[in-house]
N, C-alpha and C positions, 0 to 999 in steps of 0.2 A: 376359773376366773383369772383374768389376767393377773399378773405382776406389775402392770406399770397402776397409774394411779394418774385421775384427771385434778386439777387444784380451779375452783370457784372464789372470786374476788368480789366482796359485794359493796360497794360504793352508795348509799343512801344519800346521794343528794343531786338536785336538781333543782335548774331554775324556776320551774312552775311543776305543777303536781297536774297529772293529766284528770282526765274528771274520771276516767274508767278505771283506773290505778289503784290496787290495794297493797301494792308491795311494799315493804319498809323504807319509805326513803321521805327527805322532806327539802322544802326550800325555802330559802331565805337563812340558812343555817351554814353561810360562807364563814363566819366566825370559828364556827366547830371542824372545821375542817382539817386544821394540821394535827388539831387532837386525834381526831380520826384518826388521820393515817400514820401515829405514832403508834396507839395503841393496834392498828393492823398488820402493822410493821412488827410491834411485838409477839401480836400470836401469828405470822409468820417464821418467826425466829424458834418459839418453843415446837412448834410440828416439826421442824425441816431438823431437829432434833430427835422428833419421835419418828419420825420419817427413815431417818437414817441413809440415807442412800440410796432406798427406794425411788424409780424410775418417773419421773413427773413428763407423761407425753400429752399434756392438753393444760393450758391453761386461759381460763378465761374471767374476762370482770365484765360486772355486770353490775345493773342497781336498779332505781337510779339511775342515774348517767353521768357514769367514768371520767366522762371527758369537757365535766366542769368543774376537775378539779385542775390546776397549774399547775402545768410542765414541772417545776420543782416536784412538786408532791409525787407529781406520775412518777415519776424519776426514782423518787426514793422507794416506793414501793415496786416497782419494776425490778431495779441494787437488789432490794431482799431479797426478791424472787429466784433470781440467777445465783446470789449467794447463799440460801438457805436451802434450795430444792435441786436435787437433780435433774433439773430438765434435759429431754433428751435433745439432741441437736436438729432431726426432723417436727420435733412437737410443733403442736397447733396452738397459736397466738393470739389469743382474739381478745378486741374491746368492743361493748357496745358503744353507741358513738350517735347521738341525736342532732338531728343537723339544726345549725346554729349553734350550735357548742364547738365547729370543728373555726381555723384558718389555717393560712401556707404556715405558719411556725408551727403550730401543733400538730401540723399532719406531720410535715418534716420530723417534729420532736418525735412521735407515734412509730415512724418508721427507724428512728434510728435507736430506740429503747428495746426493740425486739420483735412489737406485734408487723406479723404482715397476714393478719385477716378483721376485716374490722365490720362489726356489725351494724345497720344503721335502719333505725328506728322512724321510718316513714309513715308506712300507715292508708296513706291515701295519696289521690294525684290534684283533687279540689280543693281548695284553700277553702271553701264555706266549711267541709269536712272535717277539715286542721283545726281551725277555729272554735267547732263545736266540741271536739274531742279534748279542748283545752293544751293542741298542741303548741310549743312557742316559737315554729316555722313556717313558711310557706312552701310553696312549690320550689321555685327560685330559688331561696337559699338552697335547700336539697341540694338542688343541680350546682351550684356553683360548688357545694361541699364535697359532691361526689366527681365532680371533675380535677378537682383541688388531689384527690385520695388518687384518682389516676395517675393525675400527672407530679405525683410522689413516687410511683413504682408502686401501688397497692394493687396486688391481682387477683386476691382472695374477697370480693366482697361481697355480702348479705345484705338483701332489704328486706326487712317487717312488712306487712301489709294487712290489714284488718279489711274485712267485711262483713255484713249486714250489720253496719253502722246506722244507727237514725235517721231516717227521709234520703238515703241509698238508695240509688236504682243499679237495675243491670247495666245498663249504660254508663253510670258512674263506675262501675265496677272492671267492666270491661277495659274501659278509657285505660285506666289504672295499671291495667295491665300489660296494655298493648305499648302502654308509654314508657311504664319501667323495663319491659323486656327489650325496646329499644337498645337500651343502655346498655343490655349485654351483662348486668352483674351473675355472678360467679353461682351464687344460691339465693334461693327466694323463699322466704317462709309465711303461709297466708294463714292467719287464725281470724275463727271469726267470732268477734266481738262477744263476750260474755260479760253478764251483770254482776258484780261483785257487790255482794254489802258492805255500808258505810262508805262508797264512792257518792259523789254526786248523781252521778248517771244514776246508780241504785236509788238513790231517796228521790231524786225524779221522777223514775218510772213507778216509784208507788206512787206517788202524788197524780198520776197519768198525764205527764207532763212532757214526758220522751216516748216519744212516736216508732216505736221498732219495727224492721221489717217482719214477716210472715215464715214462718218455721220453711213453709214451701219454699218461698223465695233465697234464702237462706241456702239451704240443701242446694238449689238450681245453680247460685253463685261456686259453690265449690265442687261441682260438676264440670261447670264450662271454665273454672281455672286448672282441674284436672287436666280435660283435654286440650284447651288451648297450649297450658305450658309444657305439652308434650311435643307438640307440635313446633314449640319454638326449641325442641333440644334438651328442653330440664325433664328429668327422671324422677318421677316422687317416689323418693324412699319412707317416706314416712308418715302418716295422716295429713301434717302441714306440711312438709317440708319437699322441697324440690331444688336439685342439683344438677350442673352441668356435671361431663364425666370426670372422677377423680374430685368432684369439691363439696362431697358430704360434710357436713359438721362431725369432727372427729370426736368433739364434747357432748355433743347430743347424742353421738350413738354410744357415748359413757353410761346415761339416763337410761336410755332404751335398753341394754344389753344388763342391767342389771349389775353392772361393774362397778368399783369402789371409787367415790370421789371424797375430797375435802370440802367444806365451802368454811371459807373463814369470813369476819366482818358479821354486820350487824344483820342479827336474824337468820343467817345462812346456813344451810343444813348438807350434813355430812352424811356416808353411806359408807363407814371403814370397821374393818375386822369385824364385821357382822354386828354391828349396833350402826342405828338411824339415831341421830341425834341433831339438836339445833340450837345456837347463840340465842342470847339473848334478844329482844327484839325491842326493850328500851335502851336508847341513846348514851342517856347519863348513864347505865346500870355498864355500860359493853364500854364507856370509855374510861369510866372507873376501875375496872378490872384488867386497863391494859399490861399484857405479860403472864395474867394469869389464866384460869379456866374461865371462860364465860357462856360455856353450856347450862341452857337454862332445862333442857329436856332430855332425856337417853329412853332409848326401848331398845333391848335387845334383839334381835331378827329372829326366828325361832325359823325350825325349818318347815313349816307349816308356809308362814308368812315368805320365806324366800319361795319357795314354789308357787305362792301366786303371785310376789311381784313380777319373777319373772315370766311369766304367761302375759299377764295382761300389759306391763310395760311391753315385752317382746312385739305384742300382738300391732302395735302402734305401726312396727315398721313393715312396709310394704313387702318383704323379704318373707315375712312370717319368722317363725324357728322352727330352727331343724330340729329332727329327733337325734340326729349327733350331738348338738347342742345340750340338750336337755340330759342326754344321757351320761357326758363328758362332767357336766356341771353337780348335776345329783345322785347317779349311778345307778340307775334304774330306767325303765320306759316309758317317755309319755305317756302311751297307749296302755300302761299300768296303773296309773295313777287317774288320767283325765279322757279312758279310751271312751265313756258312757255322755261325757260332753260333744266332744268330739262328732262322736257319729251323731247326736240328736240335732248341733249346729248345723254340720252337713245338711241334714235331710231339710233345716229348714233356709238352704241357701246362707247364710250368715258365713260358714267357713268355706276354702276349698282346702282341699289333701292333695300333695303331690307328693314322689315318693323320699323325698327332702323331706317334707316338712308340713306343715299345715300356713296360710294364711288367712286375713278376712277378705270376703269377697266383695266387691261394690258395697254391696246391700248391709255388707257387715259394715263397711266402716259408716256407714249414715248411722249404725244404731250401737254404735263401739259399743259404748259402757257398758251397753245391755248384756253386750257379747262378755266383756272382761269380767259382769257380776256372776257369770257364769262356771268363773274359774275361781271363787272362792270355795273352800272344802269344807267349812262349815255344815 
């Protein structure tokens, strides 16, 4: 496991709440906001203590969305960062960044605080799309936002993109694609739409009120984003994720690879010295506590559980893992422990073997999980 260590910055606020959104964040809650980032600021302060000098080569905020908090605010938690962690000098920078949240001073402010990769939360390319997803952009802003990040100096940029969103076609989907690839950003990340309970979209679709696309059509959309984004230059490394050369998410393959991160702020979950742990995830309880511990959960990792997460986290990236990998990290052989998965995957097309490593084949990643349930030792 490496030595350096990724740091996660979770920001809980936003101007509307999308209808698919389960993640802890809320709006209308501009009042709570320098409390926030006082008390963020303080459990910044006590790690970058227990941290010690420990190496920070990724950091990223995320929520919510980052970047409706004011430049002040950004500022001062940005100060802590530089001053409580060691970040290394090439680290990866990253805010997410929802368009209508951005203009020229805050991009400028963005660039000159540190970040130069900024995440932006699109989604789609039809504003009927925006709308029903409970987005608070259009197409237009997007483009004025992300032209705005250009002509800042930003070279490092991500777009979001969901599909089989409700009453989607392929043609919607397509458009979408061929319009952001346009643009030329840097990486592109396409998930596609899952129902979450206690969203809107969820209490909809029980009511049968929301119209979804077709488990087929579905599959078909992340098929022809495969190919097509390959053809435009992006490399998928990873189930969703797709990068020109040299512009992986160096924070994502923190997740995937099984390595140690922090996540501080409201609700945000950590993966250090071998315990998964996570904040609390009410408001008043994490602002109350700021400076002190506000872990609300801890499980210790046992090594049962690290040898599946890293299987099936690993298995996400297009790369597979290697059996140096696995042998470097737990001292033993894959084919020791998971040789009887393995070969049964194989025969039923789910994996390939090369002599690296193992990955999923096509057919595996349409039925991941199924594949990943297959790597608990239970």
């Amino acid at each position: 496991m490496s030595d350096a260590i990724g740091i996660y910055l979770h920001i809980p606020f936003c101007r509307q709440k999308c209808r698919y959104c389960d993640f802890p964040s809320y709006a209308g809650m501009e009042a709570k906001q320098e409390a926030y980032v006082t008390a963020l600021t303080e459990e910044i302060k006590r790690y970058g203590k227990e941290l010690d000098g420990q190496e920070v080569h990724s950091v990223f905020l995320g929520g919510g969305t980052p970047t409706v908090l004011p430049l002040p605010l950004l500022e001062r938690l940005m100060a802590a960062v530089f001053d409580c962690f060691s970040v290394s000098a090439d680290a990866e920078i990253t805010t997410e960044a929802n368009p209508g949240t951005l203009d020229r001073e805050k991009v400028r402010g963005l660039r000159n605080m540190g970040f130069h990769r900024i995440s932006m939360g699109v989604q789609a390319w039809q504003n009927r799309h925006l709308q029903k997803l409970g987005r608070i952009h259009t197409i237009e802003e997007f483009l004025e936002n992300y032209h705005a990040l250009r002509e800042a100096g930003f070279s490092n940029l991500n777009v979001d993109l969901m599909f089989a969103l409700p009453e989607q076609t392929m043609a919607d989907w397509q458009e979408t694609l061929e319009k952001i690839t346009e643009l030329e950003p840097e990486h592109i990340s396409a998930y596609s739409l899952i129902l979450e309970e206690g969203t809107p979209f969820y209490e909809e679709w029980q009511k049968g009120r929301l119209p979804m696309v077709s488990e087929e059509l579905d599959r078909e959309m992340y098929r022809w984003a495969v190919e097509f984004l390959a053809k435009k230059g992006y490399e998928q490394y990873e189930i969703s994720n797709f990068a020109k050369a040299g512009y992986q998410s160096r924070h994502n393959r923190i997740y995937w690879q099984a390595e140690e991160y922090l996540g501080l702020g409201l609700g945000a979950h950590s993966y250090w010295r071998g315990v998964r742990f996570h904040n609390t995830y009410d408001l008043q309880a994490y602002l109350a506590k700021a400076g002190k511990d506000a872990v609300a959960e801890r499980e210790t990792v046992t090594p049962q559980d690290a040898l599946e997460e890293f299987m099936f986290l690993g298995l996400r990236l297009t790369e597979g893992i290697s059996f140096r990998r696995f042998r470097e990290r737990f001292g033993k052989e894959m084919k020791g422990v998971y040789g009887e998965q393995i070969k049964r995957l194989k025969t039923e097309g789910l994996l390939e073997e090369t002599e690296r490593g193992i990955r999923l084949s096509g057919r595996g990643i349409d039925v991941s999980n199924l594949v990943f349930q297959e790597f608990l030792l239970d």
